[in-house]
C-alpha positions as a Markdown table, in Angstrom:
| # | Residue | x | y | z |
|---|---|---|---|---|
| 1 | Unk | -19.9 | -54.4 | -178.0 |
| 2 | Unk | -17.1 | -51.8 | -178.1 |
| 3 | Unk | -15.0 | -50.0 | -174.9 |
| 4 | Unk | -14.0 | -46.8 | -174.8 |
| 5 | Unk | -13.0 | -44.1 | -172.3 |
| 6 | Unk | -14.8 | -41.5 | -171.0 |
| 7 | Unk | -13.2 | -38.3 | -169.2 |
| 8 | Unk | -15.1 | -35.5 | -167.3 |
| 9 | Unk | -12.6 | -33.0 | -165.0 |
| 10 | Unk | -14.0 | -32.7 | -161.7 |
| 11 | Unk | -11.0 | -31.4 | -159.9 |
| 12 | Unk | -10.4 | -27.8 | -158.8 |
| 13 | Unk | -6.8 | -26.5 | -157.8 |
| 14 | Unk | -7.2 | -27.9 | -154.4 |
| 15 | Unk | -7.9 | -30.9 | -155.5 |
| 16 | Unk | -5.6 | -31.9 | -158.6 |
| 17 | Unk | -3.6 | -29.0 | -160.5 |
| 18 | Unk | -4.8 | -29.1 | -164.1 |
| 19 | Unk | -1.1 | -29.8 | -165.8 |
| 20 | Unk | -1.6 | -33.1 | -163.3 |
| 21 | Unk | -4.8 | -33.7 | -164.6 |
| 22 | Unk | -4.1 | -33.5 | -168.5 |
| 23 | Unk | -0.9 | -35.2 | -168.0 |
| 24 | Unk | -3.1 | -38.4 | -166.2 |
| 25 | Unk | -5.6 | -38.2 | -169.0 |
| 26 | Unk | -3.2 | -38.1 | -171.9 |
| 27 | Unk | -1.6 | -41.1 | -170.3 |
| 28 | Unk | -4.9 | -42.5 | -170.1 |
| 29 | Unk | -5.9 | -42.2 | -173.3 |
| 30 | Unk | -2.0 | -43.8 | -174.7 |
| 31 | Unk | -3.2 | -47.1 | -172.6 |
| 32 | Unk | -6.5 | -46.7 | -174.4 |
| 33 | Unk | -5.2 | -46.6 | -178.1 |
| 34 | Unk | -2.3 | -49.7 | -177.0 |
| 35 | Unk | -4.9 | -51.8 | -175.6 |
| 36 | Unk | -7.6 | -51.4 | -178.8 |
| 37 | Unk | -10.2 | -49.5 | -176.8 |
| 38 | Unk | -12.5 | -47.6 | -179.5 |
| 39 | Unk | -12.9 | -44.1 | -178.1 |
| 40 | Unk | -11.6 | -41.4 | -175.9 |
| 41 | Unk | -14.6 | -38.8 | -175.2 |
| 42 | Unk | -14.1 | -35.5 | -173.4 |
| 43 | Unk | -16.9 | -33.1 | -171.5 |
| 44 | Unk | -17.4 | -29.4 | -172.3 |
| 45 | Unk | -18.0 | -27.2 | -168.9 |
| 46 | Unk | -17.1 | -24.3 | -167.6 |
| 47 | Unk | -16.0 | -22.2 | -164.5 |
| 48 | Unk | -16.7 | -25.1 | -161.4 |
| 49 | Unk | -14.7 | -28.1 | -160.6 |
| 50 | Unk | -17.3 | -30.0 | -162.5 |
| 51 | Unk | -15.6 | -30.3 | -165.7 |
| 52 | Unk | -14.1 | -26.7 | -165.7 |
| 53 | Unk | -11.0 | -27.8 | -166.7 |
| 54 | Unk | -12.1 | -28.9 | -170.1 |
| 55 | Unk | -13.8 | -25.7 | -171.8 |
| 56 | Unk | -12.6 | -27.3 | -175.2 |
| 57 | Unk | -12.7 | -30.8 | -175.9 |
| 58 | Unk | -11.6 | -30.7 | -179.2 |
| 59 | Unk | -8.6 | -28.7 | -178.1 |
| 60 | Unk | -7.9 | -31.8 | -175.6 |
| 61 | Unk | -8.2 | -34.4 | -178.6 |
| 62 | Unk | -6.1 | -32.4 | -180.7 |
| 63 | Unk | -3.5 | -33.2 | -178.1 |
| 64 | Unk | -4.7 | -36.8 | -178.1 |
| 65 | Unk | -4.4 | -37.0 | -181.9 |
| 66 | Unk | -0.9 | -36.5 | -181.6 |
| 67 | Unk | -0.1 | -39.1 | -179.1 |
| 68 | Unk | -2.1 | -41.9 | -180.3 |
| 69 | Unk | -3.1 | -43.5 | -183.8 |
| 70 | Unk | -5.7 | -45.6 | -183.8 |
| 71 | Unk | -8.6 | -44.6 | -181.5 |
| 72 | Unk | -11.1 | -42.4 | -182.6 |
| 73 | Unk | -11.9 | -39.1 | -180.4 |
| 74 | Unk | -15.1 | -38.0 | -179.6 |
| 75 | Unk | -16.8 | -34.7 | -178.1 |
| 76 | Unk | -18.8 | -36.2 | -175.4 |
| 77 | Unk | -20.1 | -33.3 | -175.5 |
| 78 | Unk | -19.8 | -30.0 | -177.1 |
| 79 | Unk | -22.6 | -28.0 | -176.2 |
| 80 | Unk | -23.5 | -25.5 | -179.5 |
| 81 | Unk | -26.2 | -23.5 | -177.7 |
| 82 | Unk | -22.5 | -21.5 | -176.6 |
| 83 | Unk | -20.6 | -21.6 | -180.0 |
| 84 | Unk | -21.3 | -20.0 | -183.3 |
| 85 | Unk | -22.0 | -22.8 | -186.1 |
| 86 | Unk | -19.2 | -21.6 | -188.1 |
| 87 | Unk | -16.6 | -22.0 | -185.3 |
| 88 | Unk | -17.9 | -25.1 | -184.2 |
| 89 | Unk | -17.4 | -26.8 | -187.6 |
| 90 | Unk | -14.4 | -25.5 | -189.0 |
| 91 | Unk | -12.3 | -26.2 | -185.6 |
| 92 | Unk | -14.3 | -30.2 | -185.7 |
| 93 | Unk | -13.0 | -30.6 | -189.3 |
| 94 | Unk | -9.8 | -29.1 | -188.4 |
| 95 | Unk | -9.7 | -31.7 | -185.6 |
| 96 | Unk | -10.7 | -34.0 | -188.2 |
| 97 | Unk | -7.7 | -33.6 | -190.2 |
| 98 | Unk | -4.9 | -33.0 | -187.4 |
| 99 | Unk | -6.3 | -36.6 | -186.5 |
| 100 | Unk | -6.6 | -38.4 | -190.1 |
| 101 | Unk | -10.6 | -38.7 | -189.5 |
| 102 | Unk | -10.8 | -40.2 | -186.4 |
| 103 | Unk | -13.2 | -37.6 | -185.2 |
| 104 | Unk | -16.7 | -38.7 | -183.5 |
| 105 | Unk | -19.1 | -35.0 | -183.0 |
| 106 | Unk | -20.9 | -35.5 | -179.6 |
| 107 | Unk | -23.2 | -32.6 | -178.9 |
| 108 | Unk | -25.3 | -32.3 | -175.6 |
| 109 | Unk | -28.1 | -29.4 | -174.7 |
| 110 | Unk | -26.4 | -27.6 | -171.5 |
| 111 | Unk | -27.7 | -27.9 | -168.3 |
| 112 | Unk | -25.8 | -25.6 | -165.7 |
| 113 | Unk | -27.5 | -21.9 | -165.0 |
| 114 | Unk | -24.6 | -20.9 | -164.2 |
| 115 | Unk | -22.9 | -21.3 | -167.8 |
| 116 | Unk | -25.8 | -19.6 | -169.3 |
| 117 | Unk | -26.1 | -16.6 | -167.0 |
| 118 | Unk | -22.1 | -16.2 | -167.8 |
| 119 | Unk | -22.8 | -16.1 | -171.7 |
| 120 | Unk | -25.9 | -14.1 | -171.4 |
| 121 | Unk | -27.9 | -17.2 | -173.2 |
| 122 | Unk | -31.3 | -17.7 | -172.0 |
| 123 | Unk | -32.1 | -21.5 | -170.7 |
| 124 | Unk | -35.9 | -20.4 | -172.4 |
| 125 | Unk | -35.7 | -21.1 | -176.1 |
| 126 | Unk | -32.1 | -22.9 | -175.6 |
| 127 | Unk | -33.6 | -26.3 | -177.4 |
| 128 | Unk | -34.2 | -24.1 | -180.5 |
| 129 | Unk | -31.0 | -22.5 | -180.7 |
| 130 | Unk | -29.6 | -26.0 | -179.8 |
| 131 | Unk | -31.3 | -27.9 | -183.3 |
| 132 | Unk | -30.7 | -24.9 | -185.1 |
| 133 | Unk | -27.0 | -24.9 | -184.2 |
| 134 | Unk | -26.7 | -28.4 | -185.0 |
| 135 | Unk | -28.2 | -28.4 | -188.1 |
| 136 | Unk | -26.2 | -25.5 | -189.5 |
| 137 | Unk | -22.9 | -27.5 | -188.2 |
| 138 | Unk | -24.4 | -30.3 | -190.4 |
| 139 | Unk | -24.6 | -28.4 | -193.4 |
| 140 | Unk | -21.4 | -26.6 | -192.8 |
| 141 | Unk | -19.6 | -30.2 | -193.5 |
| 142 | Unk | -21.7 | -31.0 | -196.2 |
| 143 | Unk | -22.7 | -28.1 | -198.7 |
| 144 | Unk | -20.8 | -25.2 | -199.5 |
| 145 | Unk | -21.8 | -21.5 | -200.0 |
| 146 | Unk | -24.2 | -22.1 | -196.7 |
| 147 | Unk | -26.5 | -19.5 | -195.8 |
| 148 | Unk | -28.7 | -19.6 | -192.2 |
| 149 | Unk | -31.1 | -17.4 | -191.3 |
| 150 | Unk | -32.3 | -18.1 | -187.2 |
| 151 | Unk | -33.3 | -15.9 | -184.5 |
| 152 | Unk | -29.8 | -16.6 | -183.2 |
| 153 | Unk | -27.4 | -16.4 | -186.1 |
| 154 | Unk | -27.5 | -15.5 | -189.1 |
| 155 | Unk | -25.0 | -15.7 | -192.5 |
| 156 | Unk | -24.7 | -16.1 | -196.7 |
| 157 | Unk | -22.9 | -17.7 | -198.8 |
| 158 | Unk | -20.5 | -19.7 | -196.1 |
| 159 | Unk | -18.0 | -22.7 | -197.3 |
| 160 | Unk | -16.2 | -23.4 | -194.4 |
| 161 | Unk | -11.9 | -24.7 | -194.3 |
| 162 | Unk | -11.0 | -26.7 | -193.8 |
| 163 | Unk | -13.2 | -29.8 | -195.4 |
| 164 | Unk | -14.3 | -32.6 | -193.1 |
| 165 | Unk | -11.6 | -35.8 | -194.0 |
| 166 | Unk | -14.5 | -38.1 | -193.4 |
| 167 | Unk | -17.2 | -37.8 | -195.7 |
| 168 | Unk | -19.9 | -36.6 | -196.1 |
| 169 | Unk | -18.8 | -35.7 | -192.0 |
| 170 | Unk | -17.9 | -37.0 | -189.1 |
| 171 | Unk | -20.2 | -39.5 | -187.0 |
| 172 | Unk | -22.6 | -37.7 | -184.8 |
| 173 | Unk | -23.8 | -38.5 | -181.2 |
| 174 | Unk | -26.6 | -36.9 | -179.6 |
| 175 | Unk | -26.6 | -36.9 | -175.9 |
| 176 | Unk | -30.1 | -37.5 | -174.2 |
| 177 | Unk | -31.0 | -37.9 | -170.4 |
| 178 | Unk | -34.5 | -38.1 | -169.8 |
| 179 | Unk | -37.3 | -36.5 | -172.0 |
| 180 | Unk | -38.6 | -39.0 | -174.3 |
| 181 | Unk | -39.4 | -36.4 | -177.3 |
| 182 | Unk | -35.4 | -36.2 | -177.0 |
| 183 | Unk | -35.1 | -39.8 | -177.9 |
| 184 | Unk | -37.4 | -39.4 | -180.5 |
| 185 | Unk | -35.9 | -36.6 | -182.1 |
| 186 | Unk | -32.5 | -38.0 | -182.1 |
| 187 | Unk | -34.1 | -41.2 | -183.6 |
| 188 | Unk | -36.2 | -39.2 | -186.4 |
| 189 | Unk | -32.8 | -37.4 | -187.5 |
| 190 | Unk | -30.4 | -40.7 | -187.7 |
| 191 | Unk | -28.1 | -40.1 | -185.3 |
| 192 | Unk | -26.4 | -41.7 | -182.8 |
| 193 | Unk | -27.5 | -42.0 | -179.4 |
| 194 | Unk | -25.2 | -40.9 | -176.2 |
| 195 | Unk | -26.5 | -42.1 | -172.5 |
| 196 | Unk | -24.8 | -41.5 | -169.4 |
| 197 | Unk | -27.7 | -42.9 | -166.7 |
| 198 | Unk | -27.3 | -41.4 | -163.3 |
| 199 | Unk | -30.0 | -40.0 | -161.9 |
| 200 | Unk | -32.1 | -42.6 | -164.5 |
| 201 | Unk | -32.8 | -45.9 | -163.4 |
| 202 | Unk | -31.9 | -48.9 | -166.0 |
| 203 | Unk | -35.3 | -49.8 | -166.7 |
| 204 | Unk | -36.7 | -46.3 | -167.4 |
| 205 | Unk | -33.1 | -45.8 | -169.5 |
| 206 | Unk | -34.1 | -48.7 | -170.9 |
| 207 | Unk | -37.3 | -47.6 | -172.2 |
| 208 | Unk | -36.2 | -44.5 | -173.5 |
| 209 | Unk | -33.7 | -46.5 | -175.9 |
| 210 | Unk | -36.7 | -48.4 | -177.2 |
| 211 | Unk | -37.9 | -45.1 | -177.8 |
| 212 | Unk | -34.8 | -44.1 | -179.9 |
| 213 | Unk | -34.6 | -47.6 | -181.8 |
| 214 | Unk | -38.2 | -47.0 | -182.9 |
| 215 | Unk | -38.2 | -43.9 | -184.0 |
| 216 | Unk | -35.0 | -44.3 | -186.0 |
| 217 | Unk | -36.0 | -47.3 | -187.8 |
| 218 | Unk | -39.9 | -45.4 | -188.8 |
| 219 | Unk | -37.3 | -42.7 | -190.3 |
| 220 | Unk | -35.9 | -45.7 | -192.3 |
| 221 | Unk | -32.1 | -44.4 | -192.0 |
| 222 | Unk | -29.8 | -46.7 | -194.1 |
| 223 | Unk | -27.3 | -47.0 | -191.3 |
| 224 | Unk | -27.8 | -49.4 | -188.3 |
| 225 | Unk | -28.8 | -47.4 | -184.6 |
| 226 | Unk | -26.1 | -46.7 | -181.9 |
| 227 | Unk | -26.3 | -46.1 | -178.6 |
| 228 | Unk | -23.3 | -46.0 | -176.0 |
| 229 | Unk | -23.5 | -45.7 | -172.3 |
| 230 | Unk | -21.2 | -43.8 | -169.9 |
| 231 | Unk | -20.2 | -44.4 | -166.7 |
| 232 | Unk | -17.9 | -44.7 | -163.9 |
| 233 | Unk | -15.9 | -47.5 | -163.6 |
| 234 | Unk | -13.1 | -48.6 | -161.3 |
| 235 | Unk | -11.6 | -52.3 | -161.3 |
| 236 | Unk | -9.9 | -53.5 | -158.6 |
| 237 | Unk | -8.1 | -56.3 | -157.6 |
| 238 | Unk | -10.5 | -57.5 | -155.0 |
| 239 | Unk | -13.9 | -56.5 | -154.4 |
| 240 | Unk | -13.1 | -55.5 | -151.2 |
| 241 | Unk | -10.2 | -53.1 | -152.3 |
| 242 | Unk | -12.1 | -51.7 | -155.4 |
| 243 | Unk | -15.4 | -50.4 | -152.9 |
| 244 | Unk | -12.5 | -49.2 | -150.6 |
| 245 | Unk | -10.5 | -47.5 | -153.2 |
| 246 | Unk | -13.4 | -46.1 | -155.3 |
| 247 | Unk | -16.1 | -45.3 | -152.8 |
| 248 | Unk | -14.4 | -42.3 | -151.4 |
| 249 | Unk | -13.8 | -41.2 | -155.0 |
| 250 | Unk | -17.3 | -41.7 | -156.0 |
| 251 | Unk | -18.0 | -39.6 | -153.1 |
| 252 | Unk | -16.2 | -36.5 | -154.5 |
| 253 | Unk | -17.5 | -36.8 | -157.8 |
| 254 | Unk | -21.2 | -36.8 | -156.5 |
| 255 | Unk | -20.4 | -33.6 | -154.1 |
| 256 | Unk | -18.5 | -31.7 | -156.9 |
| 257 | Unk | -21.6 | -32.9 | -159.3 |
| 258 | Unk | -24.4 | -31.8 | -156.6 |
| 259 | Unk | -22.6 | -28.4 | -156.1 |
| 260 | Unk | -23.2 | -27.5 | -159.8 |
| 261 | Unk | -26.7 | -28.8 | -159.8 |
| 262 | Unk | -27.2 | -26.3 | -156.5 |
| 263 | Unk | -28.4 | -22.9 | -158.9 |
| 264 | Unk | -31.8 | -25.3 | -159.8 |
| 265 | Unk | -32.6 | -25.2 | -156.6 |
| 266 | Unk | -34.5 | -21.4 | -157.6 |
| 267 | Unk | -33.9 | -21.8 | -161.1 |
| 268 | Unk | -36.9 | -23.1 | -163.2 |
| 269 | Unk | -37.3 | -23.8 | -167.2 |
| 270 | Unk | -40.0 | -24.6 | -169.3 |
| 271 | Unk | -36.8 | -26.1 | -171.5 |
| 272 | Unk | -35.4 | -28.5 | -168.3 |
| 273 | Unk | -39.1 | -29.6 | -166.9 |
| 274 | Unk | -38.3 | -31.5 | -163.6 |
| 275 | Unk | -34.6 | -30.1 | -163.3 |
| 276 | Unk | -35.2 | -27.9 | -160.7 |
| 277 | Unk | -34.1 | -29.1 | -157.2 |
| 278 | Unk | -31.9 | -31.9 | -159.3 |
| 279 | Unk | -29.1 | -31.2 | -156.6 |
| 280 | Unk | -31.1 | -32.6 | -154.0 |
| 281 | Unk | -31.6 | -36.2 | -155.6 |
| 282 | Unk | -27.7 | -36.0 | -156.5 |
| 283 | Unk | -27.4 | -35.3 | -152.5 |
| 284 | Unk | -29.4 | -38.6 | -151.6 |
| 285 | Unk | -27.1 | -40.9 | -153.6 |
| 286 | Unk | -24.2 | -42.1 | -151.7 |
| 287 | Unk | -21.5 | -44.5 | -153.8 |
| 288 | Unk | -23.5 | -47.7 | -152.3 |
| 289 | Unk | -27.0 | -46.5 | -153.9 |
| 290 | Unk | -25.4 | -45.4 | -156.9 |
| 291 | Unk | -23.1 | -48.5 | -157.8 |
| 292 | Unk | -26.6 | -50.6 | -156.5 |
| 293 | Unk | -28.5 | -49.1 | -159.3 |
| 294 | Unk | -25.8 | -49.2 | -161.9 |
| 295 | Unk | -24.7 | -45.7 | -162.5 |
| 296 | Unk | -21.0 | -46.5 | -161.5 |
| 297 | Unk | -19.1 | -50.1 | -161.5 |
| 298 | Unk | -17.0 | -51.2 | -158.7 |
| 299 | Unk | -15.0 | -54.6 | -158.6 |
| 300 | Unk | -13.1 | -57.3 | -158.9 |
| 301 | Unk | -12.5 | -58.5 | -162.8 |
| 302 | Unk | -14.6 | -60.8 | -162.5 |
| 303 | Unk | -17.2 | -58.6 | -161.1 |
| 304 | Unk | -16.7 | -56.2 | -163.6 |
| 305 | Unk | -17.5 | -58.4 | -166.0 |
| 306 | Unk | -20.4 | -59.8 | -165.2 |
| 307 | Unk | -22.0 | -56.5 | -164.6 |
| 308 | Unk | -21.1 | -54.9 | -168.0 |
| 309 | Unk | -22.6 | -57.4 | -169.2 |
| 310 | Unk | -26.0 | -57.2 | -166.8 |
| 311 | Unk | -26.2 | -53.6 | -168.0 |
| 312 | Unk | -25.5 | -54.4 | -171.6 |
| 313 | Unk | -28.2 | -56.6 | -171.4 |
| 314 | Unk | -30.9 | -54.6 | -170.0 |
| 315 | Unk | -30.3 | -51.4 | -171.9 |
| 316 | Unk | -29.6 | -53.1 | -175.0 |
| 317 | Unk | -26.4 | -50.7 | -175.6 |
| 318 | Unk | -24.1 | -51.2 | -178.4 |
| 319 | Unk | -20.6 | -50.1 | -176.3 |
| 320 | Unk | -19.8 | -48.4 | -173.4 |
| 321 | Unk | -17.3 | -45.3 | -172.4 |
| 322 | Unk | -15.7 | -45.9 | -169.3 |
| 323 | Unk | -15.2 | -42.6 | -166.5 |
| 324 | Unk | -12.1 | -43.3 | -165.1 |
| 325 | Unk | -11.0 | -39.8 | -164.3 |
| 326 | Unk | -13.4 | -39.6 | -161.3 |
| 327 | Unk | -13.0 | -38.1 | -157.7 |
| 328 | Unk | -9.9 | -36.4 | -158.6 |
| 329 | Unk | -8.1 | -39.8 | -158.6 |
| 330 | Unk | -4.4 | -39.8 | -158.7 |
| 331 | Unk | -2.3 | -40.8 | -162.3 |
| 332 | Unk | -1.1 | -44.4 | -160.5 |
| 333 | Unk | -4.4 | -45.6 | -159.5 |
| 334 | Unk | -6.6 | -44.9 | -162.8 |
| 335 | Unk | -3.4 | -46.1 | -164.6 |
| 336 | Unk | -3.9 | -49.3 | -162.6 |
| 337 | Unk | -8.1 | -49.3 | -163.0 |
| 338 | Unk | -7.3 | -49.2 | -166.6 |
| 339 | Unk | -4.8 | -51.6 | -166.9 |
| 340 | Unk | -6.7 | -54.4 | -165.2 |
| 341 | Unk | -9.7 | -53.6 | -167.5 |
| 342 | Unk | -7.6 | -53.8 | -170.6 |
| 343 | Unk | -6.0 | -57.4 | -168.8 |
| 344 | Unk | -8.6 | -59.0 | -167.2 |
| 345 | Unk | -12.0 | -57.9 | -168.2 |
| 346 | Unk | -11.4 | -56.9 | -171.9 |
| 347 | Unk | -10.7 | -60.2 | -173.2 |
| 348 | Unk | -14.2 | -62.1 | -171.1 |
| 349 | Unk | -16.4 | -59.6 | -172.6 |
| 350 | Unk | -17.9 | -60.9 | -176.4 |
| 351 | Unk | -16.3 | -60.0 | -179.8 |
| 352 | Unk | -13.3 | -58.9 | -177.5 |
| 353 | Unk | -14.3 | -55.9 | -176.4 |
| 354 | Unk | -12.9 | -53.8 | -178.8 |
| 355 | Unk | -14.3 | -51.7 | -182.2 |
């Protein structure tokens, strides 16, 4: 079971200035590389305080690259439905490069009306242009003189520069949330499998994995599964003081996440079935509900530790990415979050903890 770090920005200026926030997530992500942790994975949004500040992770984990040597950076995730395939992979491999091939490709479908209204994509017909996307990136790393022909893009005789470092590419993560034929899909094509469960309880989570496992060993893929979870994590010393420290922040992070769920209030999809009026289930959490069901962890080391391993258990995940940036939390206490993880929870959990 491997530990990484998971970042989403969900400050606005009047919340956190963004050179604040980059310079608390760099530091972050030194900690994270010292104390063996195996990835650091950065969100693509735009315009709101929910992930705004990050329209380019692979910009941010150029920046990481530089700073660190050891732990491998992942898009977590980039979301092709708004990038042109030859863009996309030639600034991953470039990434790939700058960082000596420690580059993990995590792409999601986005989710926000708002982000697709701004690039004049429609949400209809966005899961096409999202496998077709991804599959062109694909062959982009791997083939040269590409050509594509889609009702979105089209282009001849395209080798891309530079080359990936890794070969034949860079890992990649497919992010899924709750449509089963999702799991599937990612299963059938061999990749690896991205969670984040929020709005999903364990069990139904659960089952989806199973899902995923099946359908990837049917396909017969010569490498083993993957799946990684995400979520919010704060370690305190106390329990006490961890639900008083990270309750409040928890609180911020669902408000600034239910504000950029509000558009599917009148928005509907035949792409996103059951995503309209998702703001209003992100509005009955409160951080009590949502630590109780598992979508955040709040506590003591020892708590900690015995939880990870309660939700390792039942979703059968093979590592997990921990949110640490969350409720526009200050540098000092993250640093501190982190730094009793790496201490006092790291070396209880099996094989170390580390990749």
């Amino acid at each position: 079971m491997f530990h990484g770090l998971s970042l989403l920005p969900d400050c606005s200026p009047g919340t956190k200035a963004p050179d604040d926030y980059f310079r608390d997530v760099l530091l972050l992500s030194r900690l994270a590389d010292q104390g063996g942790m195996s990835h650091v994975k950065m969100t693509e949004h735009y315009l709101g305080a929910y992930g705004g500040y990050c329209p380019s992770p692979l910009a941010f984990l150029s920046a990481v690259a530089a700073v660190t040597t050891r732990i491998r950076l992942m898009t977590g995730c980039v979301l092709p439905v708004f990038h042109h395939p030859v863009q996309l992979a030639s600034e991953a491999a470039m990434v790939d490069a700058i960082s000596g091939g420690r580059l993990d490709v995590g792409f999601a479908r986005a989710y926000l009306p708002q982000e697709f209204e701004t690039f004049q994509v429609p949400l209809d017909g966005s899961r096409e242009r999202f496998t077709a996307t991804v599959d062109a990136v694909l062959r982009l790393w791997t083939e040269e003189r590409v050509s594509v022909d889609t009702p979105f893009f089209r282009f001849r005789d395209v080798t891309i520069l530079p080359r990936p470092v890794q070969r034949p590419r860079p890992p990649v993560w497919i992010a899924a949330v709750r449509s089963r034929s999702s799991f599937a899909w990612i299963g059938e094509q061999g990749h690896n499998l991205l969670v984040t469960p929020a709005l999903t309880p364990l069990s139904e989570m659960s089952d989806h994995i199973a899902v995923y496992r099946e359908a990837y060993a049917e396909a017969g893929h010569a490498r083993p599964s993957q799946v990684v979870a995400s979520l919010p994590l704060y370690v305190g010393d106390s329990d006490e003081e961890a639900r008083r420290t990270a309750d409040p922040l928890l609180r911020g992070y669902l408000d600034v996440w239910a504000a950029a769920t509000d558009s599917w209030v009148s928005v509907t999809s035949d792409d996103y079935r059951g995503y309209t009026g998702m703001s209003r289930a992100i509005r009955a959490l409160d951080p009590a509900s949502f630590r109780t069901m598992g979508s955040a962890i709040v506590g003591a080391p020892a708590t900690v530790a015995e939880r990870i391993q309660e939700i390792a258990a039942t979703l059968g995940a093979d590592g997990f990415l921990w949110q640490m940036d969350f409720g526009a939390v200050t540098g000092d206490v993250a640093v501190a979050s982190l730094e009793r993880f790496l201490d006092k929870v790291l070396p209880s959990l099996p094989a170390g903890g580390t990749r």
